[in-house]
N, C-alpha and C positions, 0 to 999 in steps of 0.2 A: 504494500500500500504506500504510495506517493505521502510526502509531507504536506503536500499543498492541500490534499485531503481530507487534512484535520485541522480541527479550528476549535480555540478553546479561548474563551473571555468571560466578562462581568457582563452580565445581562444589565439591559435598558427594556424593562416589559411596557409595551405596548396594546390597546384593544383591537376592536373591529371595525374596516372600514377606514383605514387611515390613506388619506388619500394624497395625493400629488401636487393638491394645492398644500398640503401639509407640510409637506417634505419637501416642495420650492414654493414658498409663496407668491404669486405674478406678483407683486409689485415689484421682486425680485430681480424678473425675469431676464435684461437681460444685463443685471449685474456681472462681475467678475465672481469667479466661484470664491475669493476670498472675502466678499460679500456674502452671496449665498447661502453658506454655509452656516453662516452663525444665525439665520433665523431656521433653519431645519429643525421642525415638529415641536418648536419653540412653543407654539399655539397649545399641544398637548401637555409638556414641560416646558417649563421657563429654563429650567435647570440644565437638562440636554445638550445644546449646543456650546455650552461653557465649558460641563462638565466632562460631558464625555473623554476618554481616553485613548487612543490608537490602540488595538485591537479588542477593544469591547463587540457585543452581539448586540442587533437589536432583536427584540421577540413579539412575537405579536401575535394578534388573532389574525380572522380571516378577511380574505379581502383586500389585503396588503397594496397597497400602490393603484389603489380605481382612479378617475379620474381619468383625465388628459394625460398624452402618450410626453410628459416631460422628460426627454431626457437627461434634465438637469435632476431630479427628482433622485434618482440613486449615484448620478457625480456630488450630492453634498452630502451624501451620506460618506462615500469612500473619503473624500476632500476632509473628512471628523473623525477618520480613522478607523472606522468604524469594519470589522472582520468579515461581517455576516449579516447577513437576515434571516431568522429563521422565523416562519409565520405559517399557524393553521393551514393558510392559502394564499395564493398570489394572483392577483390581476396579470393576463396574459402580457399585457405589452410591457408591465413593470417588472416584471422577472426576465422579458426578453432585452431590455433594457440594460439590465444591472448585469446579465452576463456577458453582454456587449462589450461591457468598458471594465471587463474582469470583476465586477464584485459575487462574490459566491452568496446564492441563494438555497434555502433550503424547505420544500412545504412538508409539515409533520404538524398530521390532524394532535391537536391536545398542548401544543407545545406553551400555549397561552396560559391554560391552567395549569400546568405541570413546572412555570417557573415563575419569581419572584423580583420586582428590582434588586440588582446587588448579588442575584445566586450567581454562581459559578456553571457555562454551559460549556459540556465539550461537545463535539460534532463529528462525523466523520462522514463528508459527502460523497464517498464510493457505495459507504453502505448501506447511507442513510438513516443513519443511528444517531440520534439527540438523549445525550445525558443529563442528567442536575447532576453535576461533582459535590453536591451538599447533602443531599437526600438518598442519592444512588439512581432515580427516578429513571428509568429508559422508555426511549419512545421509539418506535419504528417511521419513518418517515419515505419520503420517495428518492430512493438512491439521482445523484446526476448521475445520467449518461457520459461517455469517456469522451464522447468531441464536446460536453460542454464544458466538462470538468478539464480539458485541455484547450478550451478556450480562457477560462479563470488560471491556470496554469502560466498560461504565457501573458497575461494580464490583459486581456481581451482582445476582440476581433482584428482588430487594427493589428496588434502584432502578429497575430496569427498569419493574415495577409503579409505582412511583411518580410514574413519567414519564405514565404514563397518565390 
C-alpha cells in the first residue's frame, strides 16, 4: 500500500449540505486564493479558517460541496492545508473537482456521527477504511479507484498531463 494512501489528522466535523457558496463565498470570487481562503466555511465556524492546521480532515455529513461547480471551493480548502475530506457523501462535481487539483476525497456512509471536532481520523483511501484513533470506531467507506488515487498521487490532473 502507497503512502499517499493514508491520511491521518484532527478532524474539523462538519453537517449536511454544506455547500460551495460555503467553502468560497462569491463575494470572494475572484479574489487571490490568499484571500479566499481565510473566509472558507467561516459562515459554519468563525474559528476554521484561522485555526485550522496543515494536514487536519475535514468531516462531514452528506451532500458535501452542492451548489455551483466552484472550482475555487476545494482550492481553499487545500490552500488551509487541509489533508482530506471525508463526508457521508459528495456532490458529483465537488468531488470531481477536488481530485482535479489533487485533494483526496473520501464518501463513508456514518462518518459524520462516528467522529467529533478535535478526534483523531486515520484513513486509508485504497481501502476505504475511516478510523476514530480515539475510540477504535471503523467504518467501511468507498475505496478510490487507482487512476484517481494516482491522480491525488501526483497532485492532480495537470500533473498527470504533464507527465505525459
Amino acid at each position: 500500500m502507497a503512502s499517499d494512501d493514508l491520511i491521518a489528522g484532527r478532524v474539523w466535523r462538519f453537517g449536511d449540505d454544506v455547500s460551495t457558496d460555503l467553502l468560497s463565498p462569491g463575494e470572494y470570487a475572484i479574489a487571490p486564493v490568499e484571500v479566499r481562503r481565510v473566509h472558507c466555511l467561516e459562515a459554519l465556524n468563525p474559528r476554521f479558517p484561522s485555526e485550522v492546521q496543515p494536514g487536519d480532515v475535514v468531516v462531514a455529513g452528506r451532500n458535501f460541496g452542492c451548489g455551483s461547480s466552484r472550482e475555487t471551493a476545494p482550492e481553499n480548502l487545500q490552500a488551509l492545508g487541509v489533508a482530506c475530506v471525508v463526508a457521508d457523501s459528495f456532490a458529483r462535481i465537488f468531488l470531481r473537482n477536488a481530485v482535479a487539483i489533487g485533494l483526496p476525497v473520501l464518501a463513508c456512509k456514518g462518518v459524520a456521527a462516528a467522529f467529533a471536532d478535535g478526534d483523531e481520523l486515520e484513513a486509508d483511501l485504497a481501502a476505504g477504511v475511516v478510523r476514530n484513533a480515539g475510540s477504535g470506531a471503523a467504518l467501511q467507506g468507498e475505496p478510490l479507484p487507482p487512476e484517481m488515487r494516482e491522480i491525488l498521487a501526483a497532485g492532480g490532473i495537470l500533473a498527470v498531463l504533464h507527465r505525459s
